[in-house]
C-alpha positions, 0 to 999 in steps of 0.5 A: 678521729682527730680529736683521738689523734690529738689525745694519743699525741698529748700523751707521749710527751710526757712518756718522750720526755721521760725517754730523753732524760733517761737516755741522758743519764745513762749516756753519763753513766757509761764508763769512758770519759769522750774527751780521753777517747777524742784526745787519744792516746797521746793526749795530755791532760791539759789536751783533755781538759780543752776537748771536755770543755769544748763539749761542754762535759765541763758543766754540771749535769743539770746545766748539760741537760738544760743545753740540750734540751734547748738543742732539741726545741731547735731540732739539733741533736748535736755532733757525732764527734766520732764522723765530725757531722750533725747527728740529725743528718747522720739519722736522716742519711742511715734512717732509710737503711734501717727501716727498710731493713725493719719493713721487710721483716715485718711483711715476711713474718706477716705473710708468714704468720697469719696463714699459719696461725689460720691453718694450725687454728682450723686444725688443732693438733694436726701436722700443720699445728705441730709445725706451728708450734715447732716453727714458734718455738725455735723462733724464740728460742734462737738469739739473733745473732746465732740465727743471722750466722747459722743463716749466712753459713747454710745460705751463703757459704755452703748453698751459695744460695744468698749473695754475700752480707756485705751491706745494701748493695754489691761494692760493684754496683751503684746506688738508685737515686735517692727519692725515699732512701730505700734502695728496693723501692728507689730501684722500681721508681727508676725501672731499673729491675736489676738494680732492684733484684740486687739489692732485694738479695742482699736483704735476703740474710737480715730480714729472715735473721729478723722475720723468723724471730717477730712471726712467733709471737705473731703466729701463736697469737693469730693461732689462739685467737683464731681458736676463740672465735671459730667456737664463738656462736656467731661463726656456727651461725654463719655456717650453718647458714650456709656460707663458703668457708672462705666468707666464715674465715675471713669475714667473720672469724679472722676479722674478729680475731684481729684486735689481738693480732694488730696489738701484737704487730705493735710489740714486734715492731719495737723488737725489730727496733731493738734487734736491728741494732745487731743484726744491721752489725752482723751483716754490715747494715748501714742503719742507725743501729750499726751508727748508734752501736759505734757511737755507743763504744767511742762514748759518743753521746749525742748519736746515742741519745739521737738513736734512742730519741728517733725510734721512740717517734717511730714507736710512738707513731706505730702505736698511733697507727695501731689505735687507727686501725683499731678504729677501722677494725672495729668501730666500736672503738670510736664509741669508747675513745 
């Protein structure tokens, strides 16, 4: 197990290394020069030259990059010019918000999109797999955006049914503790319910924005394998010998259909990532998303580069934790690894 650990990490360096350079390249190629933006509007060009040559914009591009990758083997991502604080701490303050945000989503679309697959795959062409396939369909087929406002409109304005989108909590009410940054949890930790049912509304809005979209790609895939295996000969066999249809779905058939499902959670997690990004701006989120995004129209590069950098950690140890489970999944897995 440690020795696949080992071999997963050793290569995402090269694919992290390939991220950061990117990334860097593209934060230059933007329109915009940050040392006209942070001088303002009445700066003058002298002005401009000093705050362009206190960001070291001044250098060659090669020069740049070697600075900040000697920044990083530090673990400095640089300044956010835009709030005057570390980057680093920026991600780690905001960092709680978006995963939260992120987690719940895929639990709703899970919690969701496994049942229904089971059922639409036990009955094909029934009612249910009809609404399999409606359900899916307009997953994909609506942006975000669209969903989050559609959402905000039928759920707040007209059934007053979900509090307003104004970020994690109401102005009125005061934050739990900070033990892991996420408000839901921190709230049942403290044993203050109140607290935790405020915040769990206000992600009411974000999170079925976000899970509508993930569960179709994850029910359709949960549905097409669940098809596969219930015609495989060892389900019949398991039938046929008696088994209660609980043991034939679970033990046998679902379990083996899981592989491509658990790889599909994978893809869907990195979509959660992109999407946030919107998403955390249409309802006031403060995630890292709504930071980067803010960075990203004041030309501030090092929030840019420190948003892209985390969540291509975060996907590298999903995939990790993806190639775990496969292990506990199916031990053949060890054998080939």
């Amino acid at each position: 197990m440690a020795l696949i650990v080992l071999k997963r990490l050793l290569g995402a360096l090269p694919n992290l290394f390939g991220i950061v350079l990117i990334t860097f390249l593209l934060t230059r190629a933007l329109p915009g020069d940050p040392a006209a933006f942070f001088a303002g509007p009445a700066g003058t060009k002298e002005a401009v030259e000093q705050v362009r040559e206190k960001l070291g914009l001044n250098k060659s591009l090669p020069e740049q990059f070697v600075i900040y990758l000697k920044d990083l083997s530090r673990g400095d991502l640089g300044n956010a010019l835009s709030t005057g604080q570390p980057v680093r701490e920026e991600i780690i303050t905001r960092l709680p918000a978006s995963l939260e945000l992120v987690l719940a989503s895929l639990l709703f679309a899970v919690v969701v999109a496994i049942p229904l697959g089971i059922a639409a795959a036990r009955h094909p062409n029934s009612w249910i797999d009809h609404a399999c396939r409606l359900v899916t369909t307009a997953g994909v087929s609506l942006p975000t955006f669209f969903t989050g406002l559609l959402l905000t409109y039928l759920l707040y304005f007209v059934l007053g049914w979900a509090p307003s989108p104004i970020g994690r909590l109401d102005p009125y009410l005061t934050a739990p503790k900070t033990i892991t940054g996420l408000y839901t949890l921190d709230s049942l930790l403290a044993g203050n319910i109140p607290l935790f049912i405020a915040s769990a509304k206000q992600m009411i809005l974000p999170v079925l924005t976000l899970g509508i979209f993930v569960l179709a790609p994850l029910a359709r895939m949960t549905r097409a394998s669940m098809i596969a295996v219930l015609s495989a000969d060892f389900v019949r066999t398991a039938r046929a010998s008696g088994l209660s249809t609980t043991t034939v779905l679970v033990r046998y058939a679902f379990r083996n259909a899981l592989l491509p499902v658990v790889t599909t959670m994978g893809m869907v997690f990195s979509f959660l990532l992109g999407m946030s990004v919107i998403v955390e701006k249409v309802f006031a989120w403060p995630g890292v998303g709504s930071f980067a995004l803010e960075a990203l129209v004041a030309s501030d590069y090092a929030p840019v580069q420190g948003f892209v950098l985390t969540m291509a950690l975060l996907y590298t140890l999903l995939n990790l934790a993806i190639d775990m489970l496969y292990v506990v999944i199916d031990p053949r897995v060890r054998l080939a690894a």
